[in-house]
OpenMM code with the backbone's topology and positions (N, CA, C; nanometers):
from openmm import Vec3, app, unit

residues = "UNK UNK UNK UNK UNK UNK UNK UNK UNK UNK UNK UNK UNK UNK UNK UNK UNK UNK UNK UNK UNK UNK UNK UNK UNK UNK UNK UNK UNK UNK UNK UNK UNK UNK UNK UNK UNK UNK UNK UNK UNK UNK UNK UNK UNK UNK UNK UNK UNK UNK UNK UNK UNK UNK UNK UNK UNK UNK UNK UNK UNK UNK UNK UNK UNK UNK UNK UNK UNK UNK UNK UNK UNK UNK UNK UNK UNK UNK UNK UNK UNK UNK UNK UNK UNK UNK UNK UNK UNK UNK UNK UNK UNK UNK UNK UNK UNK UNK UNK UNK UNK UNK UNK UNK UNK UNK UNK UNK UNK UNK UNK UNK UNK UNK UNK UNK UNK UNK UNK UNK UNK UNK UNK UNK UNK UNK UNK UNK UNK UNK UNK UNK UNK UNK UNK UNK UNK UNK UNK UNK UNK UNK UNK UNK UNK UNK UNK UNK UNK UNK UNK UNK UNK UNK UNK UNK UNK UNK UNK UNK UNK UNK UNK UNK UNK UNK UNK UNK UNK UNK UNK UNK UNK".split()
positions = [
    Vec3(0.0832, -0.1191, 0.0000),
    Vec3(0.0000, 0.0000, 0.0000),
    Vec3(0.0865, 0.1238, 0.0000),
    Vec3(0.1881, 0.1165, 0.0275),
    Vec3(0.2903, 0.2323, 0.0794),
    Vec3(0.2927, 0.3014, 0.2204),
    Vec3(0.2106, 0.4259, 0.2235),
    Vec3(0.2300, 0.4956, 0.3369),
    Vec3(0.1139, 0.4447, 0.4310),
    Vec3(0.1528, 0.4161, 0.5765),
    Vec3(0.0138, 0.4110, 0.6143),
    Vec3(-0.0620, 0.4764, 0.6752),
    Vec3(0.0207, 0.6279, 0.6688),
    Vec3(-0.0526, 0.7654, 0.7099),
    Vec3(-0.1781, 0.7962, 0.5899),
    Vec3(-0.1304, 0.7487, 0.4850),
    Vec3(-0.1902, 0.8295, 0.4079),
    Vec3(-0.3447, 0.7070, 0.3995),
    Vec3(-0.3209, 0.6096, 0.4192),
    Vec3(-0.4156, 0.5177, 0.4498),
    Vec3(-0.5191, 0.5231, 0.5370),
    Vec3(-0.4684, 0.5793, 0.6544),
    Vec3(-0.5605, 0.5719, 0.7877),
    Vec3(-0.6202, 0.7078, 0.7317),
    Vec3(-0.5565, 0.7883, 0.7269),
    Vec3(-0.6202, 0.8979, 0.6329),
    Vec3(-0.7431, 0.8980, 0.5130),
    Vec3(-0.6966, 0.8333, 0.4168),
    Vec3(-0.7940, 0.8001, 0.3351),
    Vec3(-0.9357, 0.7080, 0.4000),
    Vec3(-0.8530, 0.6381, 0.4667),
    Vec3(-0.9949, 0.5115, 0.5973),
    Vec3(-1.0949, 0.6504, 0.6209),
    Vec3(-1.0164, 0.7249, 0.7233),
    Vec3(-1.0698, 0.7747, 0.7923),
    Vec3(-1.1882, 0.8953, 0.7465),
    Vec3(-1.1914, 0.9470, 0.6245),
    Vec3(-1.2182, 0.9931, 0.4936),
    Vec3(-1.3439, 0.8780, 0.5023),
    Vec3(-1.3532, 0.7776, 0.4612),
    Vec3(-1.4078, 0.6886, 0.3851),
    Vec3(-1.5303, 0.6573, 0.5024),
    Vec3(-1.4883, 0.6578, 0.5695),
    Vec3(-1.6223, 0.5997, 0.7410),
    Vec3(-1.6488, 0.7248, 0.7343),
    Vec3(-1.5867, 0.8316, 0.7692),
    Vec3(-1.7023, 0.9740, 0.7899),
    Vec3(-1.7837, 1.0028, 0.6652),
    Vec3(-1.7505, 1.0096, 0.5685),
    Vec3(-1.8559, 1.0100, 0.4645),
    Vec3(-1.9483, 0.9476, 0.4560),
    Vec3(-1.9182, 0.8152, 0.4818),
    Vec3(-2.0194, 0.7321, 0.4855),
    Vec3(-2.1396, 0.7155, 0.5750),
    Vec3(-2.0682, 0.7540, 0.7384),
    Vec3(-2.1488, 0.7960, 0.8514),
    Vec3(-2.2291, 0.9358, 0.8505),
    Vec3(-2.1831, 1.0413, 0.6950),
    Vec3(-2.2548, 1.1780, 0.7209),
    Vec3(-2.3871, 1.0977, 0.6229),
    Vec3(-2.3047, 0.9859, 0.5219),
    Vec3(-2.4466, 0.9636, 0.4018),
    Vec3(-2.5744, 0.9227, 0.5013),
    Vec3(-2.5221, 0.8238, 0.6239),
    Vec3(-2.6115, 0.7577, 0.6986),
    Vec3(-2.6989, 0.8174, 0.7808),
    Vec3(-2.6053, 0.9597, 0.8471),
    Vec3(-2.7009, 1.0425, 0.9050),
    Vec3(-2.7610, 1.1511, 0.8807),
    Vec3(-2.7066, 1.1670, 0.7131),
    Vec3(-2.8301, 1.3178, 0.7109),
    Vec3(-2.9521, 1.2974, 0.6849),
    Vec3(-3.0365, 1.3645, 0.6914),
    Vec3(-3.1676, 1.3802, 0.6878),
    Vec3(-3.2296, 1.4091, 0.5555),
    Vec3(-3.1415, 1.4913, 0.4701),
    Vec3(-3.1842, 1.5116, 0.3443),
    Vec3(-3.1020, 1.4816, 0.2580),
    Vec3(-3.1780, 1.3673, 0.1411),
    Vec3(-3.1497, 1.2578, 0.0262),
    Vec3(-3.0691, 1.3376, 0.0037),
    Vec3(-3.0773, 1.4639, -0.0861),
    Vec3(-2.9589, 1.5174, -0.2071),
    Vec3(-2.8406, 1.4943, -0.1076),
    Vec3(-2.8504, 1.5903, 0.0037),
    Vec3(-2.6896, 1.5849, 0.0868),
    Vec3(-2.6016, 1.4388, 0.1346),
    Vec3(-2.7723, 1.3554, 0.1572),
    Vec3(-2.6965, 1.1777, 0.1473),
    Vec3(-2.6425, 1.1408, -0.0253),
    Vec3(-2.6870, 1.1560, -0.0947),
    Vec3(-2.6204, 1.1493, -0.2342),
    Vec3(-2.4685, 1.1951, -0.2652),
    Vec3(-2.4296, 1.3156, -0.2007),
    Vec3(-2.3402, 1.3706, -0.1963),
    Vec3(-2.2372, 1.3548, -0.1122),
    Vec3(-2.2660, 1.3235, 0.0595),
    Vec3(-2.2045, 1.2364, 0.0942),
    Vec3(-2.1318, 1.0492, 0.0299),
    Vec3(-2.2302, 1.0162, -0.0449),
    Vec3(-2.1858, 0.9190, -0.1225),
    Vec3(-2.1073, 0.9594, -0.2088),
    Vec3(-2.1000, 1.0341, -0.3295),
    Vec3(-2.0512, 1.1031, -0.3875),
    Vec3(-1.8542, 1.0808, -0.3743),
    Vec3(-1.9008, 1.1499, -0.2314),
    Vec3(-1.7164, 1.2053, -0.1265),
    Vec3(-1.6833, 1.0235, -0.1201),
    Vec3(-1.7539, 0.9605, -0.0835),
    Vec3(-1.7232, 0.7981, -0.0289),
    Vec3(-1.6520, 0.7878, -0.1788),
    Vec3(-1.7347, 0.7242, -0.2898),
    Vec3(-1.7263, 0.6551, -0.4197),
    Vec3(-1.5602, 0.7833, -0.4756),
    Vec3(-1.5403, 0.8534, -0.4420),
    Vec3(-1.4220, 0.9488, -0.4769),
    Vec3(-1.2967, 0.9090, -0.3898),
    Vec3(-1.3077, 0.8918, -0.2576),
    Vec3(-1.2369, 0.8543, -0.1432),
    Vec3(-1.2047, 0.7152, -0.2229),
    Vec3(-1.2736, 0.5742, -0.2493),
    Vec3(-1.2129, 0.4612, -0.2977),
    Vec3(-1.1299, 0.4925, -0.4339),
    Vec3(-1.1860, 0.5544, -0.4862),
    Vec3(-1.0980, 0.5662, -0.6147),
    Vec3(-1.0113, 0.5934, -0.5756),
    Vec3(-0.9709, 0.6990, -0.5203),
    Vec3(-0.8104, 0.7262, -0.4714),
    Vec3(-0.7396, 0.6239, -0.4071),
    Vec3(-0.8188, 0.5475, -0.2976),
    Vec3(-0.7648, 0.4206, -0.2894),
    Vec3(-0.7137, 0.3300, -0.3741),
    Vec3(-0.7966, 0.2999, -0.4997),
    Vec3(-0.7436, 0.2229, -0.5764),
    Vec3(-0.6224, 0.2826, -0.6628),
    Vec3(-0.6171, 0.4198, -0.6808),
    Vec3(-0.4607, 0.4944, -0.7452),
    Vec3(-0.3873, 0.4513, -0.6774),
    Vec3(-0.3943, 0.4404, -0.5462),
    Vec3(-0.2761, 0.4834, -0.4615),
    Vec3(-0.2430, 0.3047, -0.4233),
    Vec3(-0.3195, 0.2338, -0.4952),
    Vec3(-0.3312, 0.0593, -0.4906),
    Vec3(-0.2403, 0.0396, -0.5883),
    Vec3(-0.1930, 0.1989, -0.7062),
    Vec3(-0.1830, 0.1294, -0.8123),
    Vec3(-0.2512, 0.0400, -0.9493),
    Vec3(-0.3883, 0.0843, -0.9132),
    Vec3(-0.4979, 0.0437, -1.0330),
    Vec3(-0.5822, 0.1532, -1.0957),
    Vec3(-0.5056, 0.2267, -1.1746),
    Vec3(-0.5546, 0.3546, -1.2264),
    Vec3(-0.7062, 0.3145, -1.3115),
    Vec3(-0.7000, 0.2056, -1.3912),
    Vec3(-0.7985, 0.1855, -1.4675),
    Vec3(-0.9831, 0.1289, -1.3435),
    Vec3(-0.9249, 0.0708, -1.2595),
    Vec3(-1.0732, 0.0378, -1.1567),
    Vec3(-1.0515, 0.1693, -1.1125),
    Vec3(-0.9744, 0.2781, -1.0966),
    Vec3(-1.0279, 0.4446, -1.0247),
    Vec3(-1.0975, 0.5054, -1.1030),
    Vec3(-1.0283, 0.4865, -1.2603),
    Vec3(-1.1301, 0.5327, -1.3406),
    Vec3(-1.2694, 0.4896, -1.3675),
    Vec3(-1.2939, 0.3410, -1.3670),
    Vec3(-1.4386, 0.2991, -1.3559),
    Vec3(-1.5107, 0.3144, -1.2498),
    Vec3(-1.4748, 0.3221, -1.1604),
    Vec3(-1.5290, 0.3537, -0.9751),
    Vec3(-1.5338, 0.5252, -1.0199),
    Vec3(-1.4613, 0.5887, -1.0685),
    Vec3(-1.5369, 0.7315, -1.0954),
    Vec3(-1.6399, 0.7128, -1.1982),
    Vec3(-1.6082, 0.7023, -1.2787),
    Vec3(-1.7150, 0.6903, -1.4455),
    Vec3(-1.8669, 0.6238, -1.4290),
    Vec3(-1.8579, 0.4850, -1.3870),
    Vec3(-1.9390, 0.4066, -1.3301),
    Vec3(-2.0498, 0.4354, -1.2102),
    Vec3(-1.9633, 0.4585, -1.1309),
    Vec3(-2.0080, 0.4510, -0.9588),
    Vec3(-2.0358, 0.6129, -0.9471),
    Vec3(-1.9658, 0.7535, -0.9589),
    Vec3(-1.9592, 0.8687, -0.8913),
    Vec3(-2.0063, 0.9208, -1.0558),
    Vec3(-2.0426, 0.8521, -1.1672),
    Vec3(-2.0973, 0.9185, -1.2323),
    Vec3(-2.2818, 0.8766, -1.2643),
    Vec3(-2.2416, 0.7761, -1.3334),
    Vec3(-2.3752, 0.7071, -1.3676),
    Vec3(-2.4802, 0.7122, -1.2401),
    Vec3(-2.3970, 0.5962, -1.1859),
    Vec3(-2.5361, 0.5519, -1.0712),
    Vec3(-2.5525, 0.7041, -0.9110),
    Vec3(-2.4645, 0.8094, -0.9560),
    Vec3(-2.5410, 0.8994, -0.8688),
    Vec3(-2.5821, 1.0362, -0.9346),
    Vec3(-2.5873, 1.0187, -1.0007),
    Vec3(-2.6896, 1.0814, -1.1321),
    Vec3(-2.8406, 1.0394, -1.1268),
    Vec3(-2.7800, 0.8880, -1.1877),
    Vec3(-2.9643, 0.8338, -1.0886),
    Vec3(-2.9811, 0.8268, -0.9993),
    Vec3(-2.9477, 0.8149, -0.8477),
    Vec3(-3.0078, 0.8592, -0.7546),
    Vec3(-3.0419, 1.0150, -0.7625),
    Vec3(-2.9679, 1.1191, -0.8284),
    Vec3(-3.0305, 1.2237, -0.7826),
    Vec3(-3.1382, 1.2573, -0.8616),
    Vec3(-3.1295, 1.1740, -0.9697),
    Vec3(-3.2507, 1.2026, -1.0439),
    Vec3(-3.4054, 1.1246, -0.9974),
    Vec3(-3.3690, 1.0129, -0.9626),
    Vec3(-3.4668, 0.9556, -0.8541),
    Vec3(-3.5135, 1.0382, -0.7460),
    Vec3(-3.3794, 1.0836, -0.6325),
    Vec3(-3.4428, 1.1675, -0.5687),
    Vec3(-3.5232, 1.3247, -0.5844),
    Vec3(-3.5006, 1.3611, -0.7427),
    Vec3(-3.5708, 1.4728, -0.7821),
    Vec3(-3.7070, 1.4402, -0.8190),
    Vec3(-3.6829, 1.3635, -0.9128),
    Vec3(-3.8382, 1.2725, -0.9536),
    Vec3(-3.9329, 1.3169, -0.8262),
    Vec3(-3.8644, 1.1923, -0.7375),
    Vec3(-3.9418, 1.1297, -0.5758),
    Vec3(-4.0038, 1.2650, -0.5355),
    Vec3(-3.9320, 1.3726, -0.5522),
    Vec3(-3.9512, 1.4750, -0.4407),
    Vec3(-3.8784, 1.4600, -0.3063),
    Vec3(-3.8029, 1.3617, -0.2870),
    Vec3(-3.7954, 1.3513, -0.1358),
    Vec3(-3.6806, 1.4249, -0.1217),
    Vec3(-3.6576, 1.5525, -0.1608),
    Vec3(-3.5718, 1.6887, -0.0530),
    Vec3(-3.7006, 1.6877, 0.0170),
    Vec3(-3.8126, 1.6746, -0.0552),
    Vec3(-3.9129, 1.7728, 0.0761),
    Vec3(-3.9527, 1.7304, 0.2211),
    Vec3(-3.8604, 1.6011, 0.2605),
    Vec3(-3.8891, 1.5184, 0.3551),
    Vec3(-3.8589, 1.6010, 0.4462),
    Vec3(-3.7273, 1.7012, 0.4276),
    Vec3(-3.6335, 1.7597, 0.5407),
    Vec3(-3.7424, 1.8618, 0.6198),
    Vec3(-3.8612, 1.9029, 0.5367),
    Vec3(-3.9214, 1.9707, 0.5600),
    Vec3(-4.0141, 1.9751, 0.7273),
    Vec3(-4.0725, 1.8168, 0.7157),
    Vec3(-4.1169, 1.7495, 0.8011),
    Vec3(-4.0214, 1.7181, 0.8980),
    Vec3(-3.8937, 1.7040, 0.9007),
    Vec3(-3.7683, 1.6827, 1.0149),
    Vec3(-3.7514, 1.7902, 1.1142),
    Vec3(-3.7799, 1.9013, 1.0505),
    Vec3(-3.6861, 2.0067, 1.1384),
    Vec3(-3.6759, 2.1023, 1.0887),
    Vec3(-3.5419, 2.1742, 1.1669),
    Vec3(-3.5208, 2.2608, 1.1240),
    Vec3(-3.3607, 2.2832, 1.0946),
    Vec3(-3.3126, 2.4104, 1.0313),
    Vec3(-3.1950, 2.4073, 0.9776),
    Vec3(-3.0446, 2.3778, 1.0772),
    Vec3(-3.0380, 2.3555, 1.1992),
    Vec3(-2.9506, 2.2836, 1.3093),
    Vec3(-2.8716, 2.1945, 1.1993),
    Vec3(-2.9460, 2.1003, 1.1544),
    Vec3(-2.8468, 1.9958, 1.0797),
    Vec3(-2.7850, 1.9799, 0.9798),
    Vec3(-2.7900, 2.0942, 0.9237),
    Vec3(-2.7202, 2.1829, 0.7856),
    Vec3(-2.5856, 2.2498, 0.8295),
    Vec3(-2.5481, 2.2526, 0.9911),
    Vec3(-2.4478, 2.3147, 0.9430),
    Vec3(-2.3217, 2.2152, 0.9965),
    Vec3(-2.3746, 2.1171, 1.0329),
    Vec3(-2.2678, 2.0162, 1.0898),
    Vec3(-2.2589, 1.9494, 0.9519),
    Vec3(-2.3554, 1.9094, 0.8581),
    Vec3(-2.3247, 1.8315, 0.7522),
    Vec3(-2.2489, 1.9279, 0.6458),
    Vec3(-2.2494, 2.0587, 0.6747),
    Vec3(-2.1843, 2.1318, 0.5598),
    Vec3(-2.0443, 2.1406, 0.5884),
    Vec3(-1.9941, 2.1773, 0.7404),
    Vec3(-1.8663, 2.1832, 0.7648),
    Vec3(-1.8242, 2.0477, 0.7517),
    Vec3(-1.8450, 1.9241, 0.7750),
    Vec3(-1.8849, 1.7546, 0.7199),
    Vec3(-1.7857, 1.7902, 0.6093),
    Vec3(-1.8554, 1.8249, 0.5110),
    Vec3(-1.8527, 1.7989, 0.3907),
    Vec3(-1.6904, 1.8766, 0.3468),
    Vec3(-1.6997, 2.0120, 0.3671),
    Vec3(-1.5937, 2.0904, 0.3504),
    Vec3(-1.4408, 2.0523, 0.3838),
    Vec3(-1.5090, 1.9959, 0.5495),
    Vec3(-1.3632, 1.9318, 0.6110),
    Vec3(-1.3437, 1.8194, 0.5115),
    Vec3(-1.4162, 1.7164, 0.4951),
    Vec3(-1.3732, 1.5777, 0.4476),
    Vec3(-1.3291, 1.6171, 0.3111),
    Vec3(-1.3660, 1.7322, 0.2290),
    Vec3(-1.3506, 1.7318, 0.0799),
    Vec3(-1.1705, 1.7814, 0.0821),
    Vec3(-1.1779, 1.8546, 0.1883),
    Vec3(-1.0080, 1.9338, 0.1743),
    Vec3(-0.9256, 1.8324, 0.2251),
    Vec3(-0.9394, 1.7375, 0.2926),
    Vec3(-0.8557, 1.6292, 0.3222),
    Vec3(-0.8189, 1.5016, 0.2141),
    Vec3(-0.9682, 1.4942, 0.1271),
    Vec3(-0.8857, 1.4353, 0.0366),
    Vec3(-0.8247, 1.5201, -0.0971),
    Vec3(-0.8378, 1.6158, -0.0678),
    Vec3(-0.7656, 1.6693, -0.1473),
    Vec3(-0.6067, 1.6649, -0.1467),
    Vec3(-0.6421, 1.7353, -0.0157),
    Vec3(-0.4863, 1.7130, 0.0213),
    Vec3(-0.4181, 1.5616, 0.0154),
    Vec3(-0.4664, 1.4137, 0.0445),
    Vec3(-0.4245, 1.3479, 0.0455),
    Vec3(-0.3612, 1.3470, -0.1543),
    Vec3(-0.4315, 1.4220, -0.1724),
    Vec3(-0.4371, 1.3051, -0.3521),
    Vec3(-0.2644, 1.4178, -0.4262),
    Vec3(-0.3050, 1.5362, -0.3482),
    Vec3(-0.2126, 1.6334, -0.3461),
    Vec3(-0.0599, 1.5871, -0.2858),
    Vec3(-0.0874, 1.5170, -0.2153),
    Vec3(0.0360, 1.4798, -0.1462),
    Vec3(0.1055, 1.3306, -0.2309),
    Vec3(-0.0135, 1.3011, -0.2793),
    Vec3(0.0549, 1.1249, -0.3487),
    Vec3(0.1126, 1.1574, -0.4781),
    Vec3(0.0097, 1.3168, -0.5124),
    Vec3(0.0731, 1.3473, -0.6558),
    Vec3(0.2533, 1.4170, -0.6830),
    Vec3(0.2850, 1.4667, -0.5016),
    Vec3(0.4574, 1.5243, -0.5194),
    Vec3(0.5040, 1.4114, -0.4350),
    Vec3(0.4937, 1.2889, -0.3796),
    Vec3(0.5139, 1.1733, -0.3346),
    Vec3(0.6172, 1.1280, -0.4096),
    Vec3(0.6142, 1.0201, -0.5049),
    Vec3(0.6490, 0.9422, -0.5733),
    Vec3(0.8227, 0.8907, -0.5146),
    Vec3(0.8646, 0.8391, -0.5912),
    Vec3(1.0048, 0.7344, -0.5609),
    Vec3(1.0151, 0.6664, -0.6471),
    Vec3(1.1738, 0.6179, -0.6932),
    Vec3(1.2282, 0.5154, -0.7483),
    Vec3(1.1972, 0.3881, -0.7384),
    Vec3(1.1295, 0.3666, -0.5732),
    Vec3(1.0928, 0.1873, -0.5471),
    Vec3(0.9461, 0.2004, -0.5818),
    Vec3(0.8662, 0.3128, -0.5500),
    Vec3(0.6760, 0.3393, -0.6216),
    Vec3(0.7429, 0.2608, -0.7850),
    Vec3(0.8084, 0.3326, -0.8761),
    Vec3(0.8699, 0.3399, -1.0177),
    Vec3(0.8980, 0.1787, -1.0662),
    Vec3(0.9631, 0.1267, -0.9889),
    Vec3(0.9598, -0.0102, -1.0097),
    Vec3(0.8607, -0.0871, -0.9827),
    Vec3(0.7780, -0.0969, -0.9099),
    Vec3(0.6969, -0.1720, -0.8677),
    Vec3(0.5920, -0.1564, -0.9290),
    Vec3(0.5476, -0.0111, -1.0217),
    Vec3(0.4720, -0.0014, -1.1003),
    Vec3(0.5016, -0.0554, -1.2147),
    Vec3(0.5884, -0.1022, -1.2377),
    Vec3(0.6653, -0.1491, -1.3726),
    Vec3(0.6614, -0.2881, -1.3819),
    Vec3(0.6598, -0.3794, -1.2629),
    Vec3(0.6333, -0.4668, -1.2646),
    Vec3(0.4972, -0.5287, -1.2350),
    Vec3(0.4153, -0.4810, -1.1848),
    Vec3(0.2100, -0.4910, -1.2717),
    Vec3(0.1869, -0.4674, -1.3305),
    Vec3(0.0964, -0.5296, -1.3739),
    Vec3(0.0150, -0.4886, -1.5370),
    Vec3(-0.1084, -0.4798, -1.4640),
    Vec3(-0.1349, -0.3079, -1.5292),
    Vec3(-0.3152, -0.2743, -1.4553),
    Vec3(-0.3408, -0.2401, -1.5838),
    Vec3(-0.2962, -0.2915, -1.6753),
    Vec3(-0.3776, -0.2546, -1.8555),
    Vec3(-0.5288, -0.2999, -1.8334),
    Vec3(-0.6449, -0.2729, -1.9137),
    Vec3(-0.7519, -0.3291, -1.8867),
    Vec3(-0.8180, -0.5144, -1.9612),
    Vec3(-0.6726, -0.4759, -2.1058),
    Vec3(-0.6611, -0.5907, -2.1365),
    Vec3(-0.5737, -0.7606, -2.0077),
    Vec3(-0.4942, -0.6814, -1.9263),
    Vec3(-0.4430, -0.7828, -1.8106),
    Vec3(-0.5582, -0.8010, -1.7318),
    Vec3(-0.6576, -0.7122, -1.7145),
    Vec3(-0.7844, -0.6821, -1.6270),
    Vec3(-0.9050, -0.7749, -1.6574),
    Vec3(-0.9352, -0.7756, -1.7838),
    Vec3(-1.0099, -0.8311, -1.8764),
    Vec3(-0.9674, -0.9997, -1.8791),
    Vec3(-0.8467, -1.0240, -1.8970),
    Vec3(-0.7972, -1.1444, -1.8954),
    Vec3(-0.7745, -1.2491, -1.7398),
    Vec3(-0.7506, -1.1619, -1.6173),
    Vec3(-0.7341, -1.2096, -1.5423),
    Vec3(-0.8929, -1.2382, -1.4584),
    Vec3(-1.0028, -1.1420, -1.5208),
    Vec3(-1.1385, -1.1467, -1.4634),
    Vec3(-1.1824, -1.2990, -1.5576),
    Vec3(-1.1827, -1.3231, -1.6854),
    Vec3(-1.2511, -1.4122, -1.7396),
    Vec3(-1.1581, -1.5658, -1.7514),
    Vec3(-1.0401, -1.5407, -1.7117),
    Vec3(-0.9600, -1.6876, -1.6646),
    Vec3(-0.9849, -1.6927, -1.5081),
    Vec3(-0.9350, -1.6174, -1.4452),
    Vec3(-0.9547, -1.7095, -1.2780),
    Vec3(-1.1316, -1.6922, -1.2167),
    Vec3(-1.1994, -1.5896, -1.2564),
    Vec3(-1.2943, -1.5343, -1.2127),
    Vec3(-1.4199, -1.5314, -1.2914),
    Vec3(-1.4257, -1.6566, -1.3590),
    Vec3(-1.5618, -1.6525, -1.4627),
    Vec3(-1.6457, -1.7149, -1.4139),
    Vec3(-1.6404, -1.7830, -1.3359),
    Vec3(-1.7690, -1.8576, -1.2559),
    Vec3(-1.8505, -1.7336, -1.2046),
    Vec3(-1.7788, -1.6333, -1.0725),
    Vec3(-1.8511, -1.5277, -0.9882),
    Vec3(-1.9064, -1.4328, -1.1231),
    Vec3(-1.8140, -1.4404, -1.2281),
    Vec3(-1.8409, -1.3219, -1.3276),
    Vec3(-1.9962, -1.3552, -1.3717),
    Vec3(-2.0348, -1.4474, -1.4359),
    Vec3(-2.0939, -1.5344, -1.4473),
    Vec3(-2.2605, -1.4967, -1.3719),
    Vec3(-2.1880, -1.5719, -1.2474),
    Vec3(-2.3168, -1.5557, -1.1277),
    Vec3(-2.3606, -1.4065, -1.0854),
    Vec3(-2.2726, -1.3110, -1.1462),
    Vec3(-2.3271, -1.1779, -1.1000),
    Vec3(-2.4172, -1.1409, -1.2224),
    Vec3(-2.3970, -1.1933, -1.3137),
    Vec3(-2.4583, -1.1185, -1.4447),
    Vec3(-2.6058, -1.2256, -1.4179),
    Vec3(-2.5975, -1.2886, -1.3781),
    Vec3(-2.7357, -1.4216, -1.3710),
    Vec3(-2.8041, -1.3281, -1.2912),
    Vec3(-2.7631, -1.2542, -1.1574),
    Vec3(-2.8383, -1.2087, -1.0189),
    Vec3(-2.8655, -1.0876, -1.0644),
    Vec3(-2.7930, -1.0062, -1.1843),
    Vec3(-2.8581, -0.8528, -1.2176),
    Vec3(-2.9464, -0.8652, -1.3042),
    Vec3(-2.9498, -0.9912, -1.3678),
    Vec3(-3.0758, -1.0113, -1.4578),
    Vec3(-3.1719, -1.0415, -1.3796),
    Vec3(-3.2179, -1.1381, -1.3130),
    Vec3(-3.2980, -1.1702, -1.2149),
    Vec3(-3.3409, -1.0061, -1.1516),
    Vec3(-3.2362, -0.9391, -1.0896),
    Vec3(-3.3153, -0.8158, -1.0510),
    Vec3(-3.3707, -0.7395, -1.1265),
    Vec3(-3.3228, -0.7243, -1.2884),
    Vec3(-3.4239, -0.6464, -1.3542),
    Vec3(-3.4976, -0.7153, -1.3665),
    Vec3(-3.5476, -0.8134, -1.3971),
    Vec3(-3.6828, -0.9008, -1.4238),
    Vec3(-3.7342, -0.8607, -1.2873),
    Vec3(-3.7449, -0.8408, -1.1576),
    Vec3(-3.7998, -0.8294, -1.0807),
    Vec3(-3.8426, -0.6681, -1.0930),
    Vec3(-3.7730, -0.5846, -1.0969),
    Vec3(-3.8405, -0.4353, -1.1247),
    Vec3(-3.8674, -0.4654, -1.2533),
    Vec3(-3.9070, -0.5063, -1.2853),
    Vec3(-3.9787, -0.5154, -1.3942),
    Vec3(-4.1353, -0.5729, -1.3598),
    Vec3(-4.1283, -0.6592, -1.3148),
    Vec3(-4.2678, -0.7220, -1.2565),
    Vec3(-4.2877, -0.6578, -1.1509),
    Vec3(-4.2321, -0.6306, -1.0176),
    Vec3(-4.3031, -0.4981, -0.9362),
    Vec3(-4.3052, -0.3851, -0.9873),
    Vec3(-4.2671, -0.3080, -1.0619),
    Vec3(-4.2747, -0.2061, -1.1125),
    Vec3(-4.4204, -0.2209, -1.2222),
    Vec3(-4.4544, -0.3153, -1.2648),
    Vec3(-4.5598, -0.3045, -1.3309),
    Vec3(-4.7195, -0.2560, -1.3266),
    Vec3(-4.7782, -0.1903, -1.3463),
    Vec3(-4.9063, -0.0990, -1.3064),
    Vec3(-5.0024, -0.2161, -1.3758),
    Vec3(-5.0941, -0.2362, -1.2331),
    Vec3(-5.2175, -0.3334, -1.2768),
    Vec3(-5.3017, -0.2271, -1.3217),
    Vec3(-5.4020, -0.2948, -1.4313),
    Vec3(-5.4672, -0.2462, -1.5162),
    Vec3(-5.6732, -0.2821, -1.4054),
    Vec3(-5.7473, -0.2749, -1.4695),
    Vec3(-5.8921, -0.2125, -1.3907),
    Vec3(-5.9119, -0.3774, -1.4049),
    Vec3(-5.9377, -0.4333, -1.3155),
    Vec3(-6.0056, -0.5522, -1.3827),
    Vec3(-5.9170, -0.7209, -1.3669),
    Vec3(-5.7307, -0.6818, -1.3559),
    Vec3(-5.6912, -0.7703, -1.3140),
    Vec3(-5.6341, -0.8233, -1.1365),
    Vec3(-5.6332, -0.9636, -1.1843),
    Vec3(-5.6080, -1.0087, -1.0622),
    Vec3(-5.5199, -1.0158, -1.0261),
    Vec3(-5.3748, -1.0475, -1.1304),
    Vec3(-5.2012, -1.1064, -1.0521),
    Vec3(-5.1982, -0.9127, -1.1045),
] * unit.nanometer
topology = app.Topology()
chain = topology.addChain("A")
for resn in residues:
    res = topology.addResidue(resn, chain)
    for name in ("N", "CA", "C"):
        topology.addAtom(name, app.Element.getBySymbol(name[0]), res)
């Protein structure tokens, strides 16, 4: 891993975000707390040395799927939940939250970027994080789980698909 300042650091990053997603009160700011989380692993995985899973854990994860949540939660309406909670008290612990945790990983990513070394240099030289080594090492050792995950996301769309379906005047299932 290298440093393990910069680790407990990044950890420590990674549980508070996650504990602000768990405790705020209002969706968008839990979205956004996720947001800081799904950004926090990516850097993990740079600093793992797997530039190409940081890039899909951003692209994938901190792009796509929280896009749809916020578009879900716009749809839903449910900012307006906060409404019914309270009052503004809990806006300002989740904002300084947010501010603190965002400048820390900054700084961490800041610090890995004037970091570097001759033994980082080698050791990067000797993995292959190409996506073709990625690609190859997922469908030789790992095609069974590969496999069984694509079986269980089908199964779940077939299921929002059938709960999601609007009965019509007249039927029974």
């Amino acid at each position: 891993m290298g440093n393990p300042i910069v680790f407990i650091i990044l950890a420590a990053i990674a549980v508070t975000a996650a504990l602000g997603m768990l405790l705020s009160r209002n969706a968008v700011h839990s979205a956004l707390f996720l947001v800081l989380n799904f950004m926090t692993i990516a850097v993990f995985y740079i600093v793992l040395n797997a530039p190409f899973i940081a890039m899909v854990q951003i692209t994938v994860y901190a792009g796509a799927i929280i896009v749809l949540f916020l578009f879900v939660i716009m749809l839903l309406g449910a900012e307006r939940l906060r409404a019914l909670g309270g009052g503004e008290g809990g806006e300002r612990w989740q904002r300084g939250l947010a501010i603190f945790l965002a400048i820390m990983l900054v700084g961490v990513v800041v610090y890995m970027l004037f970091q570097g070394g001759a033994a980082d240099a080698q050791t990067a030289a000797m993995i292959d994080t190409s996506p073709v080594a990625l690609g190859m090492r997922l469908f030789e050792s790992y095609l069974l789980p590969f496999e069984l995950t694509g079986v269980l996301l089908l199964a779940a769309m077939i299921g929002v698909v059938v709960l999601g379906r609007t009965k019509k005047r007249g039927e029974d299932a």
